[in-house]
Each structure stands twice: as structure tokens, then as C-alpha cells.
py3Dmol code that shows the C-alpha trace and the ligand (Angstrom):
import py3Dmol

protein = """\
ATOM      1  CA  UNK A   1     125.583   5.056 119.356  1.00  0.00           C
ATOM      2  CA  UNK A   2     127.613   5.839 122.028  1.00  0.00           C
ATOM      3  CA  UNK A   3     126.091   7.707 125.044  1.00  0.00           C
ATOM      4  CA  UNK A   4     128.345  10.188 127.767  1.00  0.00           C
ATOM      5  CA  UNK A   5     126.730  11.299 130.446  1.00  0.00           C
ATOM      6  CA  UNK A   6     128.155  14.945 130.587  1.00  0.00           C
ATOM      7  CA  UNK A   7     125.389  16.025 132.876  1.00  0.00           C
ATOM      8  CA  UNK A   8     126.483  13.834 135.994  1.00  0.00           C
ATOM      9  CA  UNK A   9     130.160  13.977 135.092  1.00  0.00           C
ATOM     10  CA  UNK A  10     130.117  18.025 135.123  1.00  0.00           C
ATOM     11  CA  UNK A  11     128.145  17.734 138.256  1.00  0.00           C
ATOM     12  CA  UNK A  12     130.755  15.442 140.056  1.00  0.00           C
ATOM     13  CA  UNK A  13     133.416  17.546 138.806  1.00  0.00           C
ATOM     14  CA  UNK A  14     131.693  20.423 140.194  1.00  0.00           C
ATOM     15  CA  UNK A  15     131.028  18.872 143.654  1.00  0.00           C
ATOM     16  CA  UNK A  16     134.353  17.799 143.629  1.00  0.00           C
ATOM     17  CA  UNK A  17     135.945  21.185 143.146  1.00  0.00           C
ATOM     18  CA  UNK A  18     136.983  21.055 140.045  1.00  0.00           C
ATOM     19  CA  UNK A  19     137.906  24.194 137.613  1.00  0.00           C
ATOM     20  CA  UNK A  20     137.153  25.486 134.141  1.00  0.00           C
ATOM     21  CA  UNK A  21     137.539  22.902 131.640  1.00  0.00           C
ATOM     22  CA  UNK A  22     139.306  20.247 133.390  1.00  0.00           C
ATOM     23  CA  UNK A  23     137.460  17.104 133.181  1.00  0.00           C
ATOM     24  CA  UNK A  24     137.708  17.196 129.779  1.00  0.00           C
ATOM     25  CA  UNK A  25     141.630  17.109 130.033  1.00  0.00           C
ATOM     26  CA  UNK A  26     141.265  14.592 132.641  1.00  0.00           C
ATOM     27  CA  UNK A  27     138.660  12.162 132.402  1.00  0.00           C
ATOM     28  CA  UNK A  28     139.585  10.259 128.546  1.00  0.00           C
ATOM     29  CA  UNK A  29     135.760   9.896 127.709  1.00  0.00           C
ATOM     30  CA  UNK A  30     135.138  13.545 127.735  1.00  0.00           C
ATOM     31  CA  UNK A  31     138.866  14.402 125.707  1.00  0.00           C
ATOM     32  CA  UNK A  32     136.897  14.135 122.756  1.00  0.00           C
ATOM     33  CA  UNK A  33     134.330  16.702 123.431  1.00  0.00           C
ATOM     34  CA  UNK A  34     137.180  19.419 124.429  1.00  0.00           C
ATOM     35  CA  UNK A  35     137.097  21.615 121.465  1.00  0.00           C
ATOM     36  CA  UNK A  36     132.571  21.577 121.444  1.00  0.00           C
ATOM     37  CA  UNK A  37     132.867  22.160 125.295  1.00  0.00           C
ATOM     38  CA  UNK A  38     134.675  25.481 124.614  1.00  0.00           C
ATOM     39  CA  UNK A  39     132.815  26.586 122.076  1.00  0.00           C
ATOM     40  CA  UNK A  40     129.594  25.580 123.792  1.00  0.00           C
ATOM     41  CA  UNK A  41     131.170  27.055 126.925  1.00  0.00           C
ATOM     42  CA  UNK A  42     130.572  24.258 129.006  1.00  0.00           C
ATOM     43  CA  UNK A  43     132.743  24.463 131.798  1.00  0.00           C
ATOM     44  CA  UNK A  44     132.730  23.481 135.576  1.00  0.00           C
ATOM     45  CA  UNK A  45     131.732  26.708 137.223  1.00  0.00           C
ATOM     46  CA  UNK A  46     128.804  27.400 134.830  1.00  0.00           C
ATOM     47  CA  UNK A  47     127.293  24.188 134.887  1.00  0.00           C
ATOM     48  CA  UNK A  48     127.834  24.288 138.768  1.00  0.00           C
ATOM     49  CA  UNK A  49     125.744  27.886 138.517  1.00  0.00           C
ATOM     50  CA  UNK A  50     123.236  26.411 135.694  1.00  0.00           C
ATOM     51  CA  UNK A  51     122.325  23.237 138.219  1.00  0.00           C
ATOM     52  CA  UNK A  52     121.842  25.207 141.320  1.00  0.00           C
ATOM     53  CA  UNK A  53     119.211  27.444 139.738  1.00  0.00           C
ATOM     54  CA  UNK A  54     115.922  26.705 140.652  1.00  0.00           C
ATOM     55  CA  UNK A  55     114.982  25.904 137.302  1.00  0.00           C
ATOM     56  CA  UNK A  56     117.333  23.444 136.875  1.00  0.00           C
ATOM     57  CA  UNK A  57     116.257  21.919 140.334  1.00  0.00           C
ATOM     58  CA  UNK A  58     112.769  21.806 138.914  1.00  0.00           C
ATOM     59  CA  UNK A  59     114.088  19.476 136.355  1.00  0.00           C
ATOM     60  CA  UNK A  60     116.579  17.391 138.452  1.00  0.00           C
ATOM     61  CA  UNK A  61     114.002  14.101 138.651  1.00  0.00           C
ATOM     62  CA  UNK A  62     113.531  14.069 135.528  1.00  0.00           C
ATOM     63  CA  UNK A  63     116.597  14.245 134.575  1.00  0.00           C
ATOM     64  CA  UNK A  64     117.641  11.461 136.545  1.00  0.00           C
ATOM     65  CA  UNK A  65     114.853   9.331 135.249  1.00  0.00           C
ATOM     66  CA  UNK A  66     115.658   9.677 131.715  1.00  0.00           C
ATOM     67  CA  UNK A  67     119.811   9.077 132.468  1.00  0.00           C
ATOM     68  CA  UNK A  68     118.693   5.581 133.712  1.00  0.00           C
ATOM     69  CA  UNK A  69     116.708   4.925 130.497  1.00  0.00           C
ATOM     70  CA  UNK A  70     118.709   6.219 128.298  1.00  0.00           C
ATOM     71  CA  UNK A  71     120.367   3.331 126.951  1.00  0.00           C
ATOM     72  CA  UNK A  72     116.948   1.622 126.349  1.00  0.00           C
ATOM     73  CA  UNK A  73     115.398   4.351 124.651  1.00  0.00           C
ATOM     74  CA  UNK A  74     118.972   4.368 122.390  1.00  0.00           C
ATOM     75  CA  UNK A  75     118.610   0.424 122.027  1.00  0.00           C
ATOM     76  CA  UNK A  76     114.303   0.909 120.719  1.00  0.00           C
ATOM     77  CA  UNK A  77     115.271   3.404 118.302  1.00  0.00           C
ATOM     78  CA  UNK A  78     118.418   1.335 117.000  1.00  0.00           C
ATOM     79  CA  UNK A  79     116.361  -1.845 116.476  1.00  0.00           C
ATOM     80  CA  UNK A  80     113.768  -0.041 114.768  1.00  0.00           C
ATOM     81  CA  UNK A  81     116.107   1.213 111.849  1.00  0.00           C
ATOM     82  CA  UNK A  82     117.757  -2.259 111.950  1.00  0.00           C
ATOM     83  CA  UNK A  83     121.551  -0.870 112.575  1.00  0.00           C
ATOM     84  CA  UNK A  84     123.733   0.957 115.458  1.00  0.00           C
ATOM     85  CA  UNK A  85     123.815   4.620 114.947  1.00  0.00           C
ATOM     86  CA  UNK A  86     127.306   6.135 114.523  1.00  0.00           C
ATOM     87  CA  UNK A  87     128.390   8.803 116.226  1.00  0.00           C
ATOM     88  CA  UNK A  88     127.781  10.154 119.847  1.00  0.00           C
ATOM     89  CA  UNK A  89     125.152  11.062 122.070  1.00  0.00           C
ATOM     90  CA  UNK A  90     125.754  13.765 124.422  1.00  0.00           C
ATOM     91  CA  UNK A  91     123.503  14.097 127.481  1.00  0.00           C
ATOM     92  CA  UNK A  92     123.815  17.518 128.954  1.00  0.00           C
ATOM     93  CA  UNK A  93     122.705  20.182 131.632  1.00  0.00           C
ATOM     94  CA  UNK A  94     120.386  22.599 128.768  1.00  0.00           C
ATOM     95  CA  UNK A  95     121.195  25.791 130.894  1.00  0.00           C
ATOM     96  CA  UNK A  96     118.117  26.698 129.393  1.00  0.00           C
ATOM     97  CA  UNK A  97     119.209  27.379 126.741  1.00  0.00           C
ATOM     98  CA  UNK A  98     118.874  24.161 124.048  1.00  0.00           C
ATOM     99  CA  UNK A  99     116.263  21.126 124.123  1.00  0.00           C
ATOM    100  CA  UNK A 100     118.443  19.317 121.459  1.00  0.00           C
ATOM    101  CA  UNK A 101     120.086  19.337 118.161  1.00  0.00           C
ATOM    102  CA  UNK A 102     122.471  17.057 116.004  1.00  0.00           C
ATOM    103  CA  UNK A 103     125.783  18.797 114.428  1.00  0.00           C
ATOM    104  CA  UNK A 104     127.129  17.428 111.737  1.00  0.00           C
ATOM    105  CA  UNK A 105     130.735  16.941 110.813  1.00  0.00           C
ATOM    106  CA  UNK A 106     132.930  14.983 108.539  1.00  0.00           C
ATOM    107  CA  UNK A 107     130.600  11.813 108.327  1.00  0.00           C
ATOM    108  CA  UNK A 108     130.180  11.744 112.227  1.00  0.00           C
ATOM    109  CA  UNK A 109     126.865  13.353 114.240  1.00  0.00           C
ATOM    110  CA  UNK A 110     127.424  14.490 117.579  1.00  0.00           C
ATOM    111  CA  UNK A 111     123.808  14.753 119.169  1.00  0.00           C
ATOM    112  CA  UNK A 112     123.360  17.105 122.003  1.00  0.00           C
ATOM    113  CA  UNK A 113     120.332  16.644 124.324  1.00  0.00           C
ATOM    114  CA  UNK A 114     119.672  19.569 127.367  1.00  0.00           C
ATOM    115  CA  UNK A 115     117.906  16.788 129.578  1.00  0.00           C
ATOM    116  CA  UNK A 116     116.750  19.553 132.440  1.00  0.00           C
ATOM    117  CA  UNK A 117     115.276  21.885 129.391  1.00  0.00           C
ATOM    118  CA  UNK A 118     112.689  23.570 131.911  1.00  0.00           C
ATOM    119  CA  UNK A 119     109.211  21.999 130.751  1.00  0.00           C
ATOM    120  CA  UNK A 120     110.582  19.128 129.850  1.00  0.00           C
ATOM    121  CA  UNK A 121     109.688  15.651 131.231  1.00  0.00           C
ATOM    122  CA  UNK A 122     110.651  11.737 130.943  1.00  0.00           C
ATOM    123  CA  UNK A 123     107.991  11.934 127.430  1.00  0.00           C
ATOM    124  CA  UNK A 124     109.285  14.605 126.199  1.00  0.00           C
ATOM    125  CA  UNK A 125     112.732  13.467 126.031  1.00  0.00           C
ATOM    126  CA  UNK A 126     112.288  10.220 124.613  1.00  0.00           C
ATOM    127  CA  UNK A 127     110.388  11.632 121.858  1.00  0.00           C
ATOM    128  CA  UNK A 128     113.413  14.486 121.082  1.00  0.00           C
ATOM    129  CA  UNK A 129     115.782  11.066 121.779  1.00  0.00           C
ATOM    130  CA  UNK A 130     113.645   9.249 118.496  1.00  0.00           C
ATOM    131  CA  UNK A 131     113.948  12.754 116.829  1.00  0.00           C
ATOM    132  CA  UNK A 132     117.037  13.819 116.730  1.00  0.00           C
ATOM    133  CA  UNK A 133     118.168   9.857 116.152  1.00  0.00           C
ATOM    134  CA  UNK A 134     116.060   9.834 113.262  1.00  0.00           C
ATOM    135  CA  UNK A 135     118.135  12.665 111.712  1.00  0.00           C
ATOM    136  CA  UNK A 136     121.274  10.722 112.384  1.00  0.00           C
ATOM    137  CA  UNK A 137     120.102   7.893 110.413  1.00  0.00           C
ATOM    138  CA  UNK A 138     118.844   9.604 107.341  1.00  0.00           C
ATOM    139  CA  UNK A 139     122.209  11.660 107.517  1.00  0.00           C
ATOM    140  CA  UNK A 140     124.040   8.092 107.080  1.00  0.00           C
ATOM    141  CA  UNK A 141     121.814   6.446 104.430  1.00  0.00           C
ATOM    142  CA  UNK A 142     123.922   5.899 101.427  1.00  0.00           C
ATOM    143  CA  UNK A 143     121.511   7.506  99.006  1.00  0.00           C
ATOM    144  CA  UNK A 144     120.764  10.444 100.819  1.00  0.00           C
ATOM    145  CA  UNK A 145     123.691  12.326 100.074  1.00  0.00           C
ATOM    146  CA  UNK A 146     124.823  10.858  96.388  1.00  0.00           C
ATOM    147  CA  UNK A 147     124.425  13.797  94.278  1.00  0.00           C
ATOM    148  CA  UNK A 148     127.250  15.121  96.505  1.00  0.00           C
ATOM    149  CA  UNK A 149     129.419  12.410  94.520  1.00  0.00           C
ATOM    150  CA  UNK A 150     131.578  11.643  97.393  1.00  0.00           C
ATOM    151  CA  UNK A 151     131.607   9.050 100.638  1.00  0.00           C
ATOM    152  CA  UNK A 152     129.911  11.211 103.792  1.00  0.00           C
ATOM    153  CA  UNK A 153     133.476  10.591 105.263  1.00  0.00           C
ATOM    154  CA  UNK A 154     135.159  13.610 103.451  1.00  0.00           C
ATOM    155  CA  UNK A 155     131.816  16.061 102.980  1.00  0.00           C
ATOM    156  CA  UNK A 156     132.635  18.978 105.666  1.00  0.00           C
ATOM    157  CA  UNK A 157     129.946  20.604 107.504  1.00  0.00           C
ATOM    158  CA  UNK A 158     129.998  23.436 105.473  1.00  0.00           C
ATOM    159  CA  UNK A 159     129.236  21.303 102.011  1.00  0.00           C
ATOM    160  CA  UNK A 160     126.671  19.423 104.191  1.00  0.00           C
ATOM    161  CA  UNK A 161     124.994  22.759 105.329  1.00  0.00           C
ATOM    162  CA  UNK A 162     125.017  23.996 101.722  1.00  0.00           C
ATOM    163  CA  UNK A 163     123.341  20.663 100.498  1.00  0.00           C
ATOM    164  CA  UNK A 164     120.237  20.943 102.754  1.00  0.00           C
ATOM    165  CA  UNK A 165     117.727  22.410 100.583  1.00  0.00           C
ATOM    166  CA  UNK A 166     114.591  23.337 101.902  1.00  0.00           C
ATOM    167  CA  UNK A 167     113.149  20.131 100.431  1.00  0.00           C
ATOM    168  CA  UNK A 168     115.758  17.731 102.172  1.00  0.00           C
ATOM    169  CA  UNK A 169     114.992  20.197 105.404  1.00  0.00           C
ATOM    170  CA  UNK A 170     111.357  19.655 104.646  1.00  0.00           C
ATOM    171  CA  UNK A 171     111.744  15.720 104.727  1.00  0.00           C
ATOM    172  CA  UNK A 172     114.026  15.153 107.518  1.00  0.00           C
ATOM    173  CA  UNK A 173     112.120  17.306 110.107  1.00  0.00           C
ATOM    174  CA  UNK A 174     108.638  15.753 108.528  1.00  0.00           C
ATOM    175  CA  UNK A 175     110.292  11.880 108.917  1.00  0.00           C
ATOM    176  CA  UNK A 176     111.643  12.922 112.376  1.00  0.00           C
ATOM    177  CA  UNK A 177     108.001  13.920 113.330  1.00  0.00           C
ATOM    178  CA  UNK A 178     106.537  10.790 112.341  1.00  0.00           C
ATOM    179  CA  UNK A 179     109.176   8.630 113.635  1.00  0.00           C
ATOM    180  CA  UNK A 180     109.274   9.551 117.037  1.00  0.00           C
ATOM    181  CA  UNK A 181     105.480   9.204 117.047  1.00  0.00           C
ATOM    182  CA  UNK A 182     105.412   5.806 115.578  1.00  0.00           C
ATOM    183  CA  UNK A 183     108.460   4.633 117.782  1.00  0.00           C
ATOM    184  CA  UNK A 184     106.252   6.041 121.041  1.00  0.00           C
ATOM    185  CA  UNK A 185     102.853   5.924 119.722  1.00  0.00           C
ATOM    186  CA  UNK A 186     102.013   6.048 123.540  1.00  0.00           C
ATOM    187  CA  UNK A 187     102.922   9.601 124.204  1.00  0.00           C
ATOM    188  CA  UNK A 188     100.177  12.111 122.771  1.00  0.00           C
ATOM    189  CA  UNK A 189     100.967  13.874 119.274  1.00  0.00           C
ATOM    190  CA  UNK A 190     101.251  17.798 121.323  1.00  0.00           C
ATOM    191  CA  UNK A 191     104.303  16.070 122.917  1.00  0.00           C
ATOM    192  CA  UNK A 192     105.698  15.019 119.496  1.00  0.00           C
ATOM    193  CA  UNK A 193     105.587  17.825 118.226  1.00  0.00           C
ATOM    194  CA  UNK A 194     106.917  20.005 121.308  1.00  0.00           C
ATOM    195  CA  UNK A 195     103.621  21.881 121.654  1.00  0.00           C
ATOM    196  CA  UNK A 196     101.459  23.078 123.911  1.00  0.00           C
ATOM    197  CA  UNK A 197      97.976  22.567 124.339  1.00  0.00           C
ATOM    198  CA  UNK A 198      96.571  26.056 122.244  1.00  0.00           C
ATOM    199  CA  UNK A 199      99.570  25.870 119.843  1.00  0.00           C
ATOM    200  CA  UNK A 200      98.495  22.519 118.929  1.00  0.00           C
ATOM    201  CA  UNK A 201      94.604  23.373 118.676  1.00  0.00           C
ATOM    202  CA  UNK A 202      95.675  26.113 116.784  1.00  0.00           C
ATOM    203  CA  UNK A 203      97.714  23.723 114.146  1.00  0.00           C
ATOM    204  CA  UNK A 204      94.777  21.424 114.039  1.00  0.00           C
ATOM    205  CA  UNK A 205      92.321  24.318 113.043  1.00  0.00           C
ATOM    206  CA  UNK A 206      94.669  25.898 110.345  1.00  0.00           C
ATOM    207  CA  UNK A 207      95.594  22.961 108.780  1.00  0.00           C
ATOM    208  CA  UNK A 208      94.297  24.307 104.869  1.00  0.00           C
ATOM    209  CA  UNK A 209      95.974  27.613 106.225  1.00  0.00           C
ATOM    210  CA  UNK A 210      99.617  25.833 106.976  1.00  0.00           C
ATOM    211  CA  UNK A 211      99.549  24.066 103.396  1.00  0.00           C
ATOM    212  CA  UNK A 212      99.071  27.108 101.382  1.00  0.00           C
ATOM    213  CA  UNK A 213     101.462  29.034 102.717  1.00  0.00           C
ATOM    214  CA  UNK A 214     104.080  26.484 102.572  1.00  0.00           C
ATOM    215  CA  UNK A 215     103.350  25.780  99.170  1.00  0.00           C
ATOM    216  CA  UNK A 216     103.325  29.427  98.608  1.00  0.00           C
ATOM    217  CA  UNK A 217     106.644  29.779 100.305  1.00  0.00           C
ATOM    218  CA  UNK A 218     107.832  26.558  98.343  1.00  0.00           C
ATOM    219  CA  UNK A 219     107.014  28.464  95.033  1.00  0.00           C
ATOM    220  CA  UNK A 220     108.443  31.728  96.234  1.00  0.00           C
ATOM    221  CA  UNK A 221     111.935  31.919  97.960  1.00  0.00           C
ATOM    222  CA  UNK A 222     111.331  28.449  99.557  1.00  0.00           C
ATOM    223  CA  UNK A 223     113.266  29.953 102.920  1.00  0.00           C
ATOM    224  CA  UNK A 224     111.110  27.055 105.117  1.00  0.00           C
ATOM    225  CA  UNK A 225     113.367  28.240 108.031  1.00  0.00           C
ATOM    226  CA  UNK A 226     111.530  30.925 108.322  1.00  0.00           C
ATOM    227  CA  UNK A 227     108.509  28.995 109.907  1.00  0.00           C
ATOM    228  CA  UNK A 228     110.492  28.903 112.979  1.00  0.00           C
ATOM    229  CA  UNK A 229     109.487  32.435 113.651  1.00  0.00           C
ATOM    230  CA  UNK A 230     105.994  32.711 115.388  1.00  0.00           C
ATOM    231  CA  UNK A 231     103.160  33.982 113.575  1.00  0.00           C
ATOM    232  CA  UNK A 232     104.915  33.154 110.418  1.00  0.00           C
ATOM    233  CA  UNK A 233     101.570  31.567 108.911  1.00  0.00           C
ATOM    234  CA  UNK A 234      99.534  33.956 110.408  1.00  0.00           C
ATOM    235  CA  UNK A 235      99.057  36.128 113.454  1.00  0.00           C
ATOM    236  CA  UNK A 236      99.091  33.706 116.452  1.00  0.00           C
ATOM    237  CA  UNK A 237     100.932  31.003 114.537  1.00  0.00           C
ATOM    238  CA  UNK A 238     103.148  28.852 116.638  1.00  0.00           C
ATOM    239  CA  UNK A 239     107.189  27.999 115.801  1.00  0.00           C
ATOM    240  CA  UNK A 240     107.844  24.807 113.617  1.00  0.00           C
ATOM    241  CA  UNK A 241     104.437  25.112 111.548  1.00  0.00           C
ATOM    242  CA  UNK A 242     106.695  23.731 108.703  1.00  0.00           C
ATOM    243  CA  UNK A 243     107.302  20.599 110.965  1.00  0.00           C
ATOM    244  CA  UNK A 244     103.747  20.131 110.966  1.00  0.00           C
ATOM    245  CA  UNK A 245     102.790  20.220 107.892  1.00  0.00           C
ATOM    246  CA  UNK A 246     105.776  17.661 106.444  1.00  0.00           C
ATOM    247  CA  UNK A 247     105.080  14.906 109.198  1.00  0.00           C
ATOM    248  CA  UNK A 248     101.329  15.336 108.015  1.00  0.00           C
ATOM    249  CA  UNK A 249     102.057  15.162 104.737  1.00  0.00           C
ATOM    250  CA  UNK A 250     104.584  12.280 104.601  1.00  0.00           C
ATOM    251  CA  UNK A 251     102.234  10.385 106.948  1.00  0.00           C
ATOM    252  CA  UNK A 252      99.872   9.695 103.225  1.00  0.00           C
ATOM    253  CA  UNK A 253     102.932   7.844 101.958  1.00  0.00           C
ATOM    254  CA  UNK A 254     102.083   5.179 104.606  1.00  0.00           C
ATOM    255  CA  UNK A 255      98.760   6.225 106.053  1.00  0.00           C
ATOM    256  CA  UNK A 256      97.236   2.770 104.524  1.00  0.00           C
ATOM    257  CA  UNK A 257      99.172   0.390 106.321  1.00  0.00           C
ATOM    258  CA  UNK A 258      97.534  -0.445 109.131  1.00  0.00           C
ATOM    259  CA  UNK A 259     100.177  -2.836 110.583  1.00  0.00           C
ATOM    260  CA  UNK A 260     102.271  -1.015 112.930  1.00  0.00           C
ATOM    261  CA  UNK A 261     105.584  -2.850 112.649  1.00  0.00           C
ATOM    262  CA  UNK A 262     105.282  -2.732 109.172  1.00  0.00           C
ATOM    263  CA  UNK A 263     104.201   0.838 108.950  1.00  0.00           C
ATOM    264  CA  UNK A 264     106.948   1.597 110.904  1.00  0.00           C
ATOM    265  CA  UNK A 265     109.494  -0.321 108.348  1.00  0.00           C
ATOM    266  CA  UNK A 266     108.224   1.415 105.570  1.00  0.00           C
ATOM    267  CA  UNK A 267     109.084   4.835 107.264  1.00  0.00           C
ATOM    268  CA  UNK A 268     112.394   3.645 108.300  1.00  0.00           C
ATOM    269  CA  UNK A 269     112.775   2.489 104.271  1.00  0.00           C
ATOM    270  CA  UNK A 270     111.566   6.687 103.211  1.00  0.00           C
ATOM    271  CA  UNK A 271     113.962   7.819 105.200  1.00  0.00           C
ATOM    272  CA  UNK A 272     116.905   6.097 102.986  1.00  0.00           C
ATOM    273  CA  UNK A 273     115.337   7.984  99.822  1.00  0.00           C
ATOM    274  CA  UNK A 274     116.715  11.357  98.758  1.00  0.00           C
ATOM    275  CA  UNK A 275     114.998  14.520  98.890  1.00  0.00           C
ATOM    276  CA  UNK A 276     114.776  14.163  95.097  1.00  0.00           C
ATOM    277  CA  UNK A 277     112.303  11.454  95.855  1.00  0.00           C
ATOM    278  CA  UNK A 278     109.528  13.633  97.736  1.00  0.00           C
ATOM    279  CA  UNK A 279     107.498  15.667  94.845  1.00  0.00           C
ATOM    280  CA  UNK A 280     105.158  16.320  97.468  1.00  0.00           C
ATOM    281  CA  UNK A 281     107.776  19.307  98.402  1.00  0.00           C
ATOM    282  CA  UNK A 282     108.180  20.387  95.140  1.00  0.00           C
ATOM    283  CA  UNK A 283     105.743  23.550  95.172  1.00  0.00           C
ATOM    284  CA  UNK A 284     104.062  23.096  92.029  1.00  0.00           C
ATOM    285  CA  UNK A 285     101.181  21.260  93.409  1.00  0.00           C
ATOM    286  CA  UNK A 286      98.894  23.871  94.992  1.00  0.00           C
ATOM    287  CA  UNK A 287      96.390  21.233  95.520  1.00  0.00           C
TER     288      UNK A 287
END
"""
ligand_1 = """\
1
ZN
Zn 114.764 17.954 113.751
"""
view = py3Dmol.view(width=600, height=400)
view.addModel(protein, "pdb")
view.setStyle({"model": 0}, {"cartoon": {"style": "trace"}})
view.addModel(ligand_1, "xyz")
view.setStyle({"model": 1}, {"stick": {}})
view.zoomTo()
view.show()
């Protein structure tokens, strides 16, 4: 996958004087990313602002620590699914505003990581790194996307965003879960799963409480998004609940493999099986 370092690029341009959205006419690595950088409004002056804050400051070390690792991180999570990841990898001042997320178009992924997101750290990252890469590879396996009938090379975002049911959302955020904690079994679960300390005791204690409500919500308008909201299970419920619950539940699938190379093989091999595949996120099991 190829990796641009848009954090230290907008901060040279910025130390250098630069304007608006010129490096990206100038400097041919960053031509490509002219038309997101608008959108994303990404230019000199605000990037200039964003790293100046003391937030941003805060963040600066470990920022720099994870722009030296980068490419090994990239290289682990490559070798682990066995292929190079298409697509690119964008490493980016957050302006506190995004952690990370992968957009889809056309057959391609363009991953965005916000490597000063304030709270984050050097763990943190690598484990959002395994994460969103996880996505990218499931995105690209050739069975994923068959029913659509076509090669991913001509399905446009907007069939792509149609096609994600709430069991394929279900999967890939459960598989992404597990991956990055089986990639980096090192780094604690809360960190996995972008928690802190009470939101993950409360997870742990509500466990029966998660499961029936998304298996109520599976067998009712299945809108799974919604567990992004707060106190969507129940009063004091942290975001991503949903996340929870389908790393926890795909984790059976391999939880008798003791191995860890091959446990990790056999979660790289679920992730090439379409959402079809998972009756576990069916809703008609209330067990
Ligand atoms: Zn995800």
C-alpha cells in the first residue's frame, strides 16, 4: 500500500510559506489527493493553525514516532493477509477532528489516518493502522462483493455504500476488531477497541445486555449504525457497542485454535467470505 506523509509535507509547506492548496499542485505525490484535499479542506494555512494548537503539540511525539514506523506496521499487516494492499494510505494532521476512516471508490481505498488525534498514542495507532487495513482487504476479496455481479473496478461508491448491509457492516467492523488484536496481541483489548477504562468495564458487565439488543435491533429495522450513538444499549452505554459485540462473536468461529499463527490465518481466510456466510448476524437466533 502506498504511504504519503501529508502530515510533514503540509508542515514543510507551511514553514516554508506556502499558500492554500499549493503543494498539491506542486509536489507530484500529493497531485493525486487534490480533489479529497478540497473537500476535506486541507490546506496550508489551516493545517499551519491545526499544528500550532496546543493540542496538536500534545500529540507532536507521537506523531513522529508512529511516521518512522509506519512502513513496518504497513509491512506486519501486509504479510499477515499474504498480499500488498492496493490503494493509499494517507497520514494526516486529525485537526481533531477524525482518528481514521477508509473511503471507498471505484475499486481503490484511500485510508485516512489523523496521527495527532488528541488521546492518541504510538498503540493506539497501530491498532487503527491493522483496523482500517483490515477493511481494505475484505473490500478487495473476490467473493466479498459477487452478488454485485461485476469486477470492484467499475462498482462506484454509491453502489458500494448501498451494498453494505448491516450484516456485511456487522462483519467487517467485528473482523477489524479481532484483527488488529490478533496482529498486536501485545497492546491491551480497551486500546483495540478505542475505549476507555469505564467504557470498557461497562462493555464487559453488559455483555447479555449488548447481545439482545443487537439481536433485537437485527430483527427490527437492523439500523446497527445506530450503536454509534451513546447510550444506545442503555443509559450509560458507550459508542461502537455494535463493534463489540461482532468481534466477540466472530472470535467463536476461531476461539479453539490455540495456535496463534494459525488462528490468525483462519481470520485472515473469514474475512474473504461474504456477509452471506455469517448466520450468526442473521437475527433469528435470540439465543
Ligand atoms: Zn472500522
Amino acid at each position: 500500500m502506498r504511504i504519503i506523509n501529508l502530515y510533514s509535507k503540509l508542515q514543510a509547506a507551511g514553514e516554508a510559506g506556502q499558500k492554500g492548496y499549493a503543494p498539491y499542485e506542486t509536489d507530484p505525490e500529493l497531485r493525486p489527493l487534490a480533489r479529497h484535499a478540497r473537500n476535506w479542506e486541507m490546506d496550508v494555512e489551516s493545517a499551519r493553525e491545526w499544528l500550532a494548537s496546543p493540542e496538536a503539540l500534545a500529540q507532536r511525539e507521537s506523531a513522529r514516532r508512529y511516521l518512522e514506523q509506519a512502513p513496518a506496521i504497513v509491512h506486519r499487516v501486509e504479510a499477515a493477509f499474504g498480499r500488498e494492499l492496493p490503494g493509499t494510505l494517507i497520514l494526516a494532521p486529525s485537526y481533531d477532528e477524525f482518528d481514521g476512516f477508509a473511503r471507498y471508490e471505484l475499486g481503490e481505498h484511500t485510508v485516512l489516518l489523523g496521527i495527532d488525534y488528541p488521546g492518541s498514542d504510538l498503540d493506539y495507532l497501530k491498532a487503527l493502522t491493522a483496523h482500517e487495513l483490515s477493511h481494505v482487504y475484505r473490500d478487495h476479496a473476490p467473493e466479498v462483493w459477487r452478488h454485485l455481479g461485476k469486477p470492484l473496478s467499475e462498482i462506484s461508491r454509491r453502489e458500494y455504500l448501498d451494498a453494505s448491509s448491516a450484516q456485511e457492516h456487522l462483519v467487517s467492523e467485528g473482523l477489524a476488531t479481532l484483527f488488529s488484536q490478533l496482529l498486536f496481541p501485545e497492546i491491551p483489548p480497551v486500546v483495540h477497541h478505542y475505549y476507555d477504562e469505564a467504557e470498557w468495564r461497562w462493555v464487559e458487565q453488559n455483555h447479555d445486555l449488548i447481545h439482545r439488543s443487537l439481536i433485537e435491533c437485527l430483527n427490527d429495522d437492523a439500523n446497527v449504525w445506530s450503536y454509534y450513538s451513546d447510550s444506545r444499549v442503555a443509559p450509560g452505554s458507550p459508542s461502537r457497542t455494535q463493534y463489540y459485540w461482532a468481534a466477540r462473536v466472530l472470535s467463536e468461529r476461531i476461539a479453539s485454535i490455540e495456535d496463534p499463527s494459525k488462528k490468525l490465518r483462519a481470520l485472515v481466510e473469514l474475512h474473504e467470505r461474504p456477509a452471506s456466510h455469517f448466520n450468526e448476524f442473521s437475527g433469528r437466533s435470540g439465543s
